[in-house]
C-alpha positions in Angstrom: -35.8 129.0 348.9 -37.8 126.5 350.9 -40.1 129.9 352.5 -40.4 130.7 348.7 -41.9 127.1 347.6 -44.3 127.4 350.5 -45.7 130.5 349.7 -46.2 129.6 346.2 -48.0 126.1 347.7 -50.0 128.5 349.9 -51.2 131.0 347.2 -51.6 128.4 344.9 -54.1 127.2 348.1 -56.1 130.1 347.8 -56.3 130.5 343.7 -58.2 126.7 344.4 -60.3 128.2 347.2 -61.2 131.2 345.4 -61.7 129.6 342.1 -63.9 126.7 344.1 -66.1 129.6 345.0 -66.2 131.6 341.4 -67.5 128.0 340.0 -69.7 127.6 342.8 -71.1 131.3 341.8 -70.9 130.2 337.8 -73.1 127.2 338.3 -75.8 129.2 340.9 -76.2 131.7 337.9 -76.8 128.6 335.2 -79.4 126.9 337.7 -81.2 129.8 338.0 -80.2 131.2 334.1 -83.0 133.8 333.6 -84.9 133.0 336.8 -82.7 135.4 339.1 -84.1 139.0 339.6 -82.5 141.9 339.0 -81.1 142.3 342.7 -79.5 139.3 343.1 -77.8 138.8 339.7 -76.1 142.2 340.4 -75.3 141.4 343.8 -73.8 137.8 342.2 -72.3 139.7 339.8 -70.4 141.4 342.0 -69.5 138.9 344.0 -67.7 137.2 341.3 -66.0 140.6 340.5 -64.7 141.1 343.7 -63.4 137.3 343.0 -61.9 137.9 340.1 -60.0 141.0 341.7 -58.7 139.0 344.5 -57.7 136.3 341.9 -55.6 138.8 339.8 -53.8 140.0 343.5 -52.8 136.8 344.0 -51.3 136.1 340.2 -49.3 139.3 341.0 -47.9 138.2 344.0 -47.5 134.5 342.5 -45.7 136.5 339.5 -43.1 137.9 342.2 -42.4 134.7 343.5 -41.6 133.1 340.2 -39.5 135.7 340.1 -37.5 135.4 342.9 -37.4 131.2 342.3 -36.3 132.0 339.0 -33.3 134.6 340.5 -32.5 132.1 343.0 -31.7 129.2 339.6 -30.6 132.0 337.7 -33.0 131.4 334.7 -35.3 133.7 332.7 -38.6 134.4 335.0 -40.7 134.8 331.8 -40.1 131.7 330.6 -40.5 130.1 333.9 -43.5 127.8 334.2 -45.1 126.0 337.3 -44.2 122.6 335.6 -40.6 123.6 335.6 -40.5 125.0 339.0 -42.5 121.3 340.3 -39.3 119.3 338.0 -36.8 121.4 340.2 -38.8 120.7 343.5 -38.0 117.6 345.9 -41.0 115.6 347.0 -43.6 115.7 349.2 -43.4 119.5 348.0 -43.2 119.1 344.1 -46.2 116.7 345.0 -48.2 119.1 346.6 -47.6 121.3 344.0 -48.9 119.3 341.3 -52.0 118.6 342.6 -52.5 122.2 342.8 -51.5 122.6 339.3 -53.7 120.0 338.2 -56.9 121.0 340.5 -56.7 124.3 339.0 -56.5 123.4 335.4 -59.7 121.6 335.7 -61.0 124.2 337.5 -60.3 126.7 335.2 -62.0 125.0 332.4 -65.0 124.0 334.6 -65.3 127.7 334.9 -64.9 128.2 331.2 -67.2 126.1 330.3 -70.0 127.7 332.5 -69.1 131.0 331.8 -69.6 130.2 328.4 -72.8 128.4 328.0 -74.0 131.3 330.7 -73.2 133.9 328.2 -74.5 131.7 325.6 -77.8 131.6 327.4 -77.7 135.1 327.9 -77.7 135.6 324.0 -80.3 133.7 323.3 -82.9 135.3 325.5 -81.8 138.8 324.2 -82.4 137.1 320.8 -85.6 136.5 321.6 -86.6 139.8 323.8 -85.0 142.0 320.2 -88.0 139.5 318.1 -90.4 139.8 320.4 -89.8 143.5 320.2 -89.6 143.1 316.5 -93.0 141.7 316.4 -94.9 144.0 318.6 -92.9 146.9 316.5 -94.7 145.4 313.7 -98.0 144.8 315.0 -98.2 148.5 316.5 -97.4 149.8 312.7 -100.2 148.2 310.8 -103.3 148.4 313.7 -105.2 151.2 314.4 -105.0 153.0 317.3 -107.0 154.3 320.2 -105.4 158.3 321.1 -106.0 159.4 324.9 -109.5 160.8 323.4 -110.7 157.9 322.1 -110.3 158.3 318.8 -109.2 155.4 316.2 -106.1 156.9 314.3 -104.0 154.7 311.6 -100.1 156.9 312.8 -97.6 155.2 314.7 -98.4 155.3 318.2 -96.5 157.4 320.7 -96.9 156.4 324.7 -99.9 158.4 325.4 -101.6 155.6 322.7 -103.2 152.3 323.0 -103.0 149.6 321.1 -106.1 147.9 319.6 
């Protein structure tokens, strides 16, 4: 059961380190909110995919061990919380795993909280890109025109038109 506990400490471990990362990832994209070009938000948009991916392998495995623990007590695994697995643990290792608990609480929320204001961000520019289009949608209706021959015309302009 010991082997058990230590794998949960150590996946627990890497949920930190990767999560560490994804925030690291969160708050380049809000520095840089609307400044990045189109290459490198994709390319940091897949990084934090390929994150997320590896986060949701580890939560399976970390799901098997809970499982396992939860065999070994002979208690319900789905009702089987890291809390109640640290109250069942015998220090240094219950420790351990409560400062792993509590890191990635707050890193969770950190991570919230960027995601959110980054999407929040994100809205309000294509806000203003759908007015701006609004405007110039407009603008185009109620000028005159110059047609490819030079001609003023008062219709709604297709590409191969200018407008005045």
């Amino acid at each position: 059961m010991e082997n058990k506990l230590n794998q949960l400490k150590d996946i627990l471990r890497e949920e930190i380190s990767l999560h560490e990362s994804l925030r690291s990832d969160l708050e380049q994209e809000a520095e840089e909110d609307g400044k990045l070009d189109s290459k490198t938000l994709l390319q940091l948009q897949h990084r934090k995919n390929h994150k997320a991916d590896s986060l949701q392998h580890l939560e399976q495995n970390r799901t098997a061990i809970v499982r396992e623990l939860a065999g070994h007590w002979g208690i319900d695994p789905d009702g089987l919380t890291l809390r109640q697995i640290i109250s069942r643990v015998p220090d240094p290792l219950a420790k351990e795993l409560q400062e792993c608990h509590g890191h990635l609480l707050g890193l969770v929320e950190e991570i919230q909280g960027l995601a959110k204001q980054t999407s929040f961000n994100a809205q309000a520019r294509l806000k203003a890109v759908e007015a701006t289009l609004a405007v110039i949608n407009e603008a185009v209706k109620v000028h005159s025109t110059y047609s490819e021959s030079g001609t003023l015309s008062r219709r709604t302009p297709t590409f191969k038109q200018t407008s005045v």
